[in-house]
C-alpha positions in Angstrom: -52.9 57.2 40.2 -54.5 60.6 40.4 -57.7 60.9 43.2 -61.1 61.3 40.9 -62.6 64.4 40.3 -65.9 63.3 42.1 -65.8 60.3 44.5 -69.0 59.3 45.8 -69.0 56.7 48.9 -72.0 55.2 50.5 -74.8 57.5 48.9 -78.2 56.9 50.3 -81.4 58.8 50.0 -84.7 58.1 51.8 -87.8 60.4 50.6 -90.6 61.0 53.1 -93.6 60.4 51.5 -95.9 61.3 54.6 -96.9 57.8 55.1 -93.7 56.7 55.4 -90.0 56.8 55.0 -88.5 55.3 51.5 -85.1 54.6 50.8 -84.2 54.6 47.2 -80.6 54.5 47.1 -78.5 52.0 49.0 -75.1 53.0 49.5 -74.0 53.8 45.8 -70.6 54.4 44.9 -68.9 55.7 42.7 -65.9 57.8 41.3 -65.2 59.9 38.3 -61.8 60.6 37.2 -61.3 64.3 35.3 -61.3 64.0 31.7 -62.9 60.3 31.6 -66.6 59.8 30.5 -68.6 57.1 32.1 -72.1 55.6 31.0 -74.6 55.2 34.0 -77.5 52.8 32.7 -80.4 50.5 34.3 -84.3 50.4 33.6 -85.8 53.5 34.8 -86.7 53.9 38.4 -82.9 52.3 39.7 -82.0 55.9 40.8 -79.1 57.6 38.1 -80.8 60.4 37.7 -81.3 60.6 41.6 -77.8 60.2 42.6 -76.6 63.1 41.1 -79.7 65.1 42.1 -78.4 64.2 45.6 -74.7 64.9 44.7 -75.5 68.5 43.5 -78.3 69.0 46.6 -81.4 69.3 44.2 -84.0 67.1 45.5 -85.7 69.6 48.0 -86.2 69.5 51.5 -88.3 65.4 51.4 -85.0 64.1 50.5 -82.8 63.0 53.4 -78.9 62.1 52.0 -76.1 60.1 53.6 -72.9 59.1 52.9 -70.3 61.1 50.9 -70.0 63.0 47.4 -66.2 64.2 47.2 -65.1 67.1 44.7 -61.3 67.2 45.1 -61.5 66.2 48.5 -64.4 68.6 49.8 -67.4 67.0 51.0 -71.1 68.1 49.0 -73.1 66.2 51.5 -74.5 68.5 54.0 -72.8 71.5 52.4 -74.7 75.2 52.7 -76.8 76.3 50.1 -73.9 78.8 49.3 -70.8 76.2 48.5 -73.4 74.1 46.5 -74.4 77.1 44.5 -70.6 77.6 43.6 -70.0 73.8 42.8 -72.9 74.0 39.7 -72.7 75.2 36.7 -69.2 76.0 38.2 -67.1 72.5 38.4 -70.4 70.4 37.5 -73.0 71.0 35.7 -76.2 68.9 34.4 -78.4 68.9 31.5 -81.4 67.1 30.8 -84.0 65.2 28.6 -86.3 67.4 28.1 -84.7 71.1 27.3 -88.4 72.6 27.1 -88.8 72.1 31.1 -85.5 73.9 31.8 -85.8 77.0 29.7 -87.6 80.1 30.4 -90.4 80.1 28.4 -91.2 83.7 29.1 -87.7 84.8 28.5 -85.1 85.4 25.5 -82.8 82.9 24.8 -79.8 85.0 24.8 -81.4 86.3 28.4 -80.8 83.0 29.8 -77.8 82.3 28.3 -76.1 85.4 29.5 -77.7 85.4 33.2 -75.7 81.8 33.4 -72.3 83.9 32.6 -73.0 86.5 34.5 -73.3 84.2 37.5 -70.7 81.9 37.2 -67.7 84.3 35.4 -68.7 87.5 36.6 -69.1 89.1 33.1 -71.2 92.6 32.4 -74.0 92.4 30.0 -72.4 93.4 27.1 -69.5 91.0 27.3 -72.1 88.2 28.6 -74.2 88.6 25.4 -70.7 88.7 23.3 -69.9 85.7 24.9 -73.0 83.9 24.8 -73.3 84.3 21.0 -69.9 82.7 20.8 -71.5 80.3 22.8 -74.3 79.6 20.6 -71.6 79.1 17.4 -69.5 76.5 19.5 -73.0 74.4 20.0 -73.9 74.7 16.2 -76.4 77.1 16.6 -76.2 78.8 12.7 -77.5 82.7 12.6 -76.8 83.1 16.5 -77.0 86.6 16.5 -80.9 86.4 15.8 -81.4 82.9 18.0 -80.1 85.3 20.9 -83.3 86.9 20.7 -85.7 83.9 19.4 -88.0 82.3 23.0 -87.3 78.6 23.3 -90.7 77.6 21.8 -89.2 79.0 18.4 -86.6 76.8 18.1 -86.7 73.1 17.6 -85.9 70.1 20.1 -82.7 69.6 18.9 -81.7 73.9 19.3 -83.0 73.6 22.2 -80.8 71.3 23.8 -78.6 72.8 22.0 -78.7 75.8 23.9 -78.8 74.0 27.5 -75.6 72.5 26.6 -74.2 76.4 26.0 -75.3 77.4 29.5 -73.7 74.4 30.9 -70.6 75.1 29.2 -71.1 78.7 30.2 -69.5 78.2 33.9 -66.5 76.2 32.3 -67.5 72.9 34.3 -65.1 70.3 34.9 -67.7 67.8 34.9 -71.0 67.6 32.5 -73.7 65.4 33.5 -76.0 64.7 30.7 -79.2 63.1 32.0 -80.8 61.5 28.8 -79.7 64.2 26.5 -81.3 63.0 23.4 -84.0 60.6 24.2 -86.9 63.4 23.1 -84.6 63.8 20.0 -85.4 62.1 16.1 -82.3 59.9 15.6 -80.1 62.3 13.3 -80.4 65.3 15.5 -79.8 62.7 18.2 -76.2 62.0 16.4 -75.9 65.3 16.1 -75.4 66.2 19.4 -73.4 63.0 20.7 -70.8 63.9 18.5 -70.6 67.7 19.9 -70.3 66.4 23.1 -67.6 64.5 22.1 -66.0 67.2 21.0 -66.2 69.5 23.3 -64.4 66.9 25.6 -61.5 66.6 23.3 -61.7 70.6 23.0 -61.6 71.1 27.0 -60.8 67.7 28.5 -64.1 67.7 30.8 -65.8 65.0 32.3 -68.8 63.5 31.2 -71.4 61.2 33.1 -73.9 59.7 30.6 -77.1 59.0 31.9 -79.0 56.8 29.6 -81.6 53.7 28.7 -79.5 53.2 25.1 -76.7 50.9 25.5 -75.1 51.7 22.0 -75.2 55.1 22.7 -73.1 54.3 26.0 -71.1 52.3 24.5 -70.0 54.3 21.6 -69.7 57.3 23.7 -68.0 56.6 27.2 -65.3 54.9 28.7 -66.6 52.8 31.7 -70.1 51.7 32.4 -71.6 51.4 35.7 -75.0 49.5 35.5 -77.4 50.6 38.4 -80.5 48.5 39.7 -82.7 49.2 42.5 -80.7 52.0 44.0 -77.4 50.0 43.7 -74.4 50.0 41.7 -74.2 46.3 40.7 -71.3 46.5 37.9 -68.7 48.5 37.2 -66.5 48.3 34.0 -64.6 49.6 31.1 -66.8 49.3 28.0 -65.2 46.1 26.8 -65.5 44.4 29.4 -69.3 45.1 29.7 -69.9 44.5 26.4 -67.1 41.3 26.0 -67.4 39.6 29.3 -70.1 40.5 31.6 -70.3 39.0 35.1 -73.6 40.0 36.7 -77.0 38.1 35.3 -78.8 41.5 35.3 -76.0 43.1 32.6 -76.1 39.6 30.7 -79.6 40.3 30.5 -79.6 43.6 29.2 -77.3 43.0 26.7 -79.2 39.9 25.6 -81.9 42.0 25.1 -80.4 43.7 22.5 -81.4 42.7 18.8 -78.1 41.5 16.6 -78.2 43.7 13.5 -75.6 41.6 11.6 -77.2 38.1 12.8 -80.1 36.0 12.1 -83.7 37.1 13.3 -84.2 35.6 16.1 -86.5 36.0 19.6 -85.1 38.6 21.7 -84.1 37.7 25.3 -85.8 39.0 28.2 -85.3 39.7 31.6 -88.7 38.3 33.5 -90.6 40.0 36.1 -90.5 43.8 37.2 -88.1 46.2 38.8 -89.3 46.0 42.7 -91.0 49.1 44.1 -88.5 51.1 46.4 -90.5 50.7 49.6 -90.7 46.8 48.6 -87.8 45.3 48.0 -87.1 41.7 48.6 -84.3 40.5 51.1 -80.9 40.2 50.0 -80.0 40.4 46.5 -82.5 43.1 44.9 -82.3 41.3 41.8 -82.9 37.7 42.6 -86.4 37.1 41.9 -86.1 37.9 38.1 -82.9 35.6 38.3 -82.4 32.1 36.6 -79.5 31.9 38.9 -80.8 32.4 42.2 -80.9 30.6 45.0 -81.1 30.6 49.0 -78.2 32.1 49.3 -78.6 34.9 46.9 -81.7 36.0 49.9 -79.8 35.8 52.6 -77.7 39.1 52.5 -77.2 42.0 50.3 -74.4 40.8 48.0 -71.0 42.8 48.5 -69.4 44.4 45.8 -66.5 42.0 44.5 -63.7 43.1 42.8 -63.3 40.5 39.9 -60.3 42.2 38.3 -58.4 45.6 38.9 -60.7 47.8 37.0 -63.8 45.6 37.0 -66.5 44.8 40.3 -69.6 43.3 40.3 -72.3 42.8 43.8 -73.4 39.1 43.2 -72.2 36.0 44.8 -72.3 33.8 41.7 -70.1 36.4 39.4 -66.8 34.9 38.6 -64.1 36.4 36.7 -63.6 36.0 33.3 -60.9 36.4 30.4 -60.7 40.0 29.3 -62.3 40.8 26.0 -60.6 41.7 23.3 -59.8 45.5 22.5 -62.0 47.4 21.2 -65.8 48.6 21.6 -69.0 46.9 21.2 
């Protein structure tokens, strides 16, 4: 087997609030192979967005990091200011939710656009503009000539991201990791751009981390899932076998949560209680007081990962393997 692209071992980050010190990831890992796409989900506040803030060394100077993040065997952790600006935008780059807080507002779209390939391909102006129009064609953008000179707050939602998925393709990533890419978008627009990120991977064989609350969207778009809770990792699996045979209570739960379309109406499950505050967590297993399954045991010690077949691990004592699902997607 090939190394991954990105191997991240033993990630932690503790933020320094003033009043004290709070640790908000626990020693997450996790590895990325080039070419494969992987859903990261979990309720908000379990840290996905924050581990690969702390992978690309964007969480400012509060934000203490350990552990490891690998890109072909060169360490990110701890790296200068210099080698991280070369690893963005570069190998990896990131998009997120909400386009309208990482655009310019005071400057041209085509401005921004070409200041990306200028910096990460070393083009002059003129052939930056060129190729940021052809840019704006491989995204969908119709009329790009005039969009080139249009300010973010003239074009819609769905442009706008858009256009943040150009500049992140300007730099030729190997990896692209989209944070909630179409959560502020109406569902159509939100197809819309799934399916051009699927493309685009079949066009340049890229990597893609999905970042997301939507389990069909993962589901439909990615190969592997790994399901993230209070800072932790606590299953990792090919799409199947998330969605056929789950071992850990906290990804039966989510998926119980989910209504059946096809089915009977029926009460949706839920998962009882709260996600615990970082600086509070309970001893042991994180997820144990919201868990019909617990017991004494489940407080005693942070559960280990366990590998419950080749390509699938859960962290929970009472996870046993199961029969592998049948082929095919959820």
């Amino acid at each position: 087997m090939q190394p991954p692209l990105v191997d991240i071992t033993g990630l932690t980050v503790d933020f320094d609030t003033g009043a004290r010190i709070v640790r908000v990831l626990h020693g997450v890992d996790l590895a990325v192979g080039a070419g494969e796409a992987v859903g990261l989900v979990g309720e908000s506040g379990c840290g996905k967005s924050v581990t690969w803030l702390a992978a690309l060394g964007l969480l400012g100077s509060r934000a203490r990091i350990g552990g490891q993040v690998s890109l072909r065997g060169r360490n990110l952790v701890g790296a200068p200011t210099s080698a991280l600006e070369s690893v963005r935008g570069r190998h990896i780059a990131m998009i997120f939710q909400d386009p309208s807080s990482s655009l310019n507002p005071v400057h041209r779209v085509g401005r921004q656009l070409a200041e990306a390939l200028r910096l990460h391909r070393d083009m002059d102006a003129d052939a930056a503009m060129v190729e940021a129009r052809r840019l704006l064609d491989r995204v969908g953008i119709a009329d790009a000539p005039r969009r080139l000179d249009a300010y973010p707050h003239e074009l819609s939602g769905g442009m706008n991201q858009r256009v943040m998925i150009a500049m992140a393709l300007a730099g030729q990533p190997e990896m692209l990791v989209a944070d909630e890419p179409t959560t502020a978008l109406d569902a159509t627009i939100q197809a819309q751009i799934l399916e051009l990120l699927q493309e685009i991977r079949r066009d340049t064989q890229m990597a893609l981390v999905l970042i997301s609350h939507d389990l069909g969207v993962v589901a439909e778009n990615t190969d592997r899932v790994c399901v993230m809770y209070a800072g932790r990792v606590i299953e990792d699996a090919p799409i199947a076998t998330i969605f056929g045979a789950p071992a850990h209570p906290y990804t039966q739960g989510l998926l119980a949560a989910l209504p059946d379309l096809e089915g009977p109406r029926r009460r949706l499950t839920t998962i009882q209680g709260v996600v615990p505050e970082a600086w509070n967590l309970p001893p042991g297993c994180s997820f144990a007081p919201r868990c019909d399954r617990a017991d004494a045991a489940c407080a005693a010690a942070v559960p280990p990962s366990l590998a419950l077949a080749a390509d699938h691990r859960a962290a929970c004592i009472k996870a046993v393997p199961q029969p592998a699902p049948a082929a095919g997607r959820a």
